[in-house]
C-alpha positions in Angstrom: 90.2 53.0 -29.6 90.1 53.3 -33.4 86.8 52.4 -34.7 87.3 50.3 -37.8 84.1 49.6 -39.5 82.0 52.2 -42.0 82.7 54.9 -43.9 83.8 57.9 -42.4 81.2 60.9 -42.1 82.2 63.6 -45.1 83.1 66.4 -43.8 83.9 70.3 -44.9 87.5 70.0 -45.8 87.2 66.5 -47.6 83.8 68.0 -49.7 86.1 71.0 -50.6 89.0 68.8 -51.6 86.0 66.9 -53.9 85.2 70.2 -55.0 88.9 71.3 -56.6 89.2 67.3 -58.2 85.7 67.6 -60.1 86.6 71.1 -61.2 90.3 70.2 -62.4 88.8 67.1 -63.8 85.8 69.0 -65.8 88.0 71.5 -66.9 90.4 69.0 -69.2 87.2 68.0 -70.1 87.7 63.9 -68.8 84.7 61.8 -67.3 85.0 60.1 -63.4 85.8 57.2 -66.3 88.2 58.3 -68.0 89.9 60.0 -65.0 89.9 56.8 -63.4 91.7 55.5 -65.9 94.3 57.5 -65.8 95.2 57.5 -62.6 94.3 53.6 -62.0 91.4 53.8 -60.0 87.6 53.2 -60.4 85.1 55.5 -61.5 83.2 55.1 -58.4 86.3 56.2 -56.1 86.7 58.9 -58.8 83.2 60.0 -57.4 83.3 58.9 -53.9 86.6 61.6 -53.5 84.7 63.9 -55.4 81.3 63.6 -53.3 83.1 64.1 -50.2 82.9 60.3 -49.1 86.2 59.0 -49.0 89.7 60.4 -47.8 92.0 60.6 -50.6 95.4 58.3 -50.1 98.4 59.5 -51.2 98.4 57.3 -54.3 95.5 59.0 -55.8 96.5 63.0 -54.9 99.7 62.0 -56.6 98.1 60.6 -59.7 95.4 62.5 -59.8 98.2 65.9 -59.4 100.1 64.6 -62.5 96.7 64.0 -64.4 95.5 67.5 -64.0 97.6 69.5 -64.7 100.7 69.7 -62.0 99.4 72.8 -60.8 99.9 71.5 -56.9 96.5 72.3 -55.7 95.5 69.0 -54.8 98.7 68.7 -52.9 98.5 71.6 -51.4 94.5 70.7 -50.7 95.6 67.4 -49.2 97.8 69.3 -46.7 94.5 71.0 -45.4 92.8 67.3 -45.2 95.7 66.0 -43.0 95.8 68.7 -40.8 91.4 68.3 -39.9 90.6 66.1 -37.1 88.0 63.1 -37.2 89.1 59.6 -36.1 87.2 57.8 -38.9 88.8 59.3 -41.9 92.2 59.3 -39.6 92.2 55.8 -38.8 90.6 54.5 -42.4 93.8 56.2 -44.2 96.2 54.6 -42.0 94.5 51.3 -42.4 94.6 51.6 -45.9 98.4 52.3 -45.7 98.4 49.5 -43.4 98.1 47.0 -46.5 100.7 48.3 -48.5 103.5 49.1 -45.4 106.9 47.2 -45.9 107.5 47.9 -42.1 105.1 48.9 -39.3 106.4 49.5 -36.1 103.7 50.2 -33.2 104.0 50.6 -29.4 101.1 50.0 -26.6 100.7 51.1 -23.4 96.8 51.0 -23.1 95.7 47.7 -24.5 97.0 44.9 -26.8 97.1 46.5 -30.4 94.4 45.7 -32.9 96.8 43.4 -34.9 97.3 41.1 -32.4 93.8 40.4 -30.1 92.1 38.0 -29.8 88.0 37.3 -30.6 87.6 37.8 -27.4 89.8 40.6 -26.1 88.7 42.5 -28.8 84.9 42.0 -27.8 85.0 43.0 -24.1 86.8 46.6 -25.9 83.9 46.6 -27.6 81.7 46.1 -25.0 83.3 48.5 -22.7 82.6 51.1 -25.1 80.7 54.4 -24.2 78.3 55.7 -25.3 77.3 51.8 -25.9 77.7 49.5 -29.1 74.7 47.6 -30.5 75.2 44.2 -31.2 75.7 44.7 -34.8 78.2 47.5 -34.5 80.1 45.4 -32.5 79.9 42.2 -34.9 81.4 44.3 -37.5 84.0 45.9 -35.5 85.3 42.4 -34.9 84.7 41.6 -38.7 86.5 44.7 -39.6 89.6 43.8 -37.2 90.1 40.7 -38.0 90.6 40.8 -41.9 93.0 43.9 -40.8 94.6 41.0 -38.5 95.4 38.6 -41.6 98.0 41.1 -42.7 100.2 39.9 -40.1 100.1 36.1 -42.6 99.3 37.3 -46.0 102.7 40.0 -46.2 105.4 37.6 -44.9 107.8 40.3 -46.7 106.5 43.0 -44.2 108.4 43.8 -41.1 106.3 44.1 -38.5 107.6 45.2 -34.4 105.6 45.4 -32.0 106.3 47.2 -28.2 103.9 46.2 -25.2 103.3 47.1 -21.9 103.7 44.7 -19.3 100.9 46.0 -17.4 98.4 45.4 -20.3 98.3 42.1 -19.6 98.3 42.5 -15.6 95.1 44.5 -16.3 93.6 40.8 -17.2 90.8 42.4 -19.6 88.0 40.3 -20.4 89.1 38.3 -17.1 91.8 34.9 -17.0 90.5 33.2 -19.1 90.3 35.8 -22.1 94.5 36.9 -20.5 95.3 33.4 -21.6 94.3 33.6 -24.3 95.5 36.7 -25.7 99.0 35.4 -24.1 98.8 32.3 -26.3 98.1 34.4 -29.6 100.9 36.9 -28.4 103.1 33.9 -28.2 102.1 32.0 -31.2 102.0 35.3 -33.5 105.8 36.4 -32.0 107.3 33.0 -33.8 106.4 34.6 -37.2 109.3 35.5 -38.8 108.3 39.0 -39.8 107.1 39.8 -36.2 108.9 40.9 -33.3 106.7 41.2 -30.4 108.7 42.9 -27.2 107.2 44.0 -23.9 108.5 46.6 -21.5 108.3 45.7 -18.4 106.5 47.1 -15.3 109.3 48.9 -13.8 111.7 50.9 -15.9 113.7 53.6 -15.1 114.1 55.1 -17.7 111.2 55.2 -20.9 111.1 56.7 -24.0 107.7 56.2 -24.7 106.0 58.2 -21.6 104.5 60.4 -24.7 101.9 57.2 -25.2 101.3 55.4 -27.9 102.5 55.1 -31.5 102.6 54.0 -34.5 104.9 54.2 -37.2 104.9 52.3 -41.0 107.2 52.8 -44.3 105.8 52.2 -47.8 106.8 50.8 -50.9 108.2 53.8 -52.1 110.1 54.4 -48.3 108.2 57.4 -47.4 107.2 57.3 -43.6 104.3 57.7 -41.9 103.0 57.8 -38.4 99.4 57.5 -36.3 98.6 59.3 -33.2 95.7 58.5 -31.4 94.0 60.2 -28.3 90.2 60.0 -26.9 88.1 60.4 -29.7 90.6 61.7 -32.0 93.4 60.2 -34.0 96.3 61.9 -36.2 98.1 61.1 -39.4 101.4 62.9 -39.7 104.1 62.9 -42.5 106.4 65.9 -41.9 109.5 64.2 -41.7 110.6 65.7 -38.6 108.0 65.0 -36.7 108.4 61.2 -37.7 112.2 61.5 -37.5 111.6 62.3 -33.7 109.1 59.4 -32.9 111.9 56.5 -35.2 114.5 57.6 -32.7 111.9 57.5 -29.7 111.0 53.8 -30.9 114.2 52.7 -31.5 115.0 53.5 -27.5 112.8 51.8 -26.6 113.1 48.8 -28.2 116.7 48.8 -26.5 114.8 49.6 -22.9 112.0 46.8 -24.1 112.6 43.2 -23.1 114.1 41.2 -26.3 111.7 39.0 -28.1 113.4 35.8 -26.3 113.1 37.4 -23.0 109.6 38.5 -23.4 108.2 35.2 -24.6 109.7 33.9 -21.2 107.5 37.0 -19.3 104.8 36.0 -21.3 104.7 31.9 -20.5 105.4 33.0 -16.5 102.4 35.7 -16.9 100.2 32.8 -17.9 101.5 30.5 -15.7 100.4 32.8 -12.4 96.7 33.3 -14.2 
């Protein structure tokens, strides 16, 4: 489970990256202030990328590229950034991306997805987690999630489709009452108009997803991207034939996936046997 809260730790390859920026940047002779300028971002991001501290988006590696110089190191530098592991910085670029997405599809087969829990499905996630979280950590994990959760309201122009196990919710996490719950937020949150919430039922013959979970979002300027996430480890990829594979894995299985209609019935007959 993505942990949302923090900064994420520096690392080797994002120092390095910091390393080629302040170097470009002091070689055409411009201050973090007058970089930022150019490329429409603070001085203190300007310094945060340069210290190490924060994962370059794509925005500023393109901006920052055209500023100094066009040579295509930092894109080529940025290549070596996507390709390190570390859930932290994985997850904080994709959440970042997140705000911007014009469509976001994700699929589920291990819990309800971030964008749509509940207070307190989310909490008994927390709790369950090893090695333990202290009450604070887990009090701005919830923080963390839920202003990620308003994007569902705020972008009423963003498509958003979402794909859930059945057996997420015949898990009961957090016990009936918390199942309720989460089954009356799936329910209200599917009458949006720019979400489409489908489960897949229990038994399927045949699945597209058996690969687990996915995620997949397009931004404003139609390039794709996609989040993989494993035990203590997360990927963002955007070679386009790795993403063209998972569109046409999603796009089965919202065919094999119960239609929004049909699901909202499985969801009110879930409830009703809680």
């Amino acid at each position: 489970m993505a942990v949302e809260s923090g900064e994420p730790e520096s690392s080797d390859s994002l120092r390095t990256f910091g390393a080629v920026v302040q170097g470009l940047r002091e070689h055409h002779g411009l201050s973090r202030e007058e970089l930022g300028d150019v490329v429409g971002f603070s001085k203190h991001t300007v310094a945060s990328v340069e210290l190490g501290r924060r994962m370059p988006d794509e925005e500023f590696v393109e901006a920052a590229e055209g500023a100094l110089g066009n040579t295509g190191a930092l894109r080529r530098a940025a290549g070596f950034l996507e390709r390190q592991p570390g859930l932290a910085a994985w997850f904080r670029r994709w959440a970042r991306l997140e705000k911007t997405a014009i469509t976001l599809y994700t699929y589920e087969c291990r819990m309800i997805p971030g964008l749509l829990q509940t207070e307190a499905y989310a909490r008994q996630l927390f709790i369950d987690e090893l090695p333990p979280l202290t009450d604070e950590e887990i009090e701005a994990n919830w923080a963390a999630r839920a202003e990620r959760q308003r994007l569902l309201r705020e972008r009423p122009n963003t498509s958003f489709s979402f794909i859930v196990e059945e057996q997420v919710l015949l898990r009961q996490t957090g016990g009936a009452e918390a199942t309720r719950g989460a089954i009356d937020h799936l329910l209200e949150t599917g009458k949006l108009r720019n979400v489409t919430i489908q489960i897949m039922p229990l038994v399927r013959r045949s699945h597209a997803g058996l690969h687990g979970p996915m995620q997949l979002l397009e931004t404003p300027k139609n390039k794709w991207f996609a989040y993989m996430e494993a035990p203590e480890t997360g990927q963002l990829l955007s070679d386009s034939k790795a993403i063209s594979v998972l569109q046409s894995r999603y796009a089965t299985m919202r065919s094999q996936a119960l239609s929004a209609e049909e699901s909202a019935s499985l969801l009110q007959r879930l409830r009703g046997d809680l």
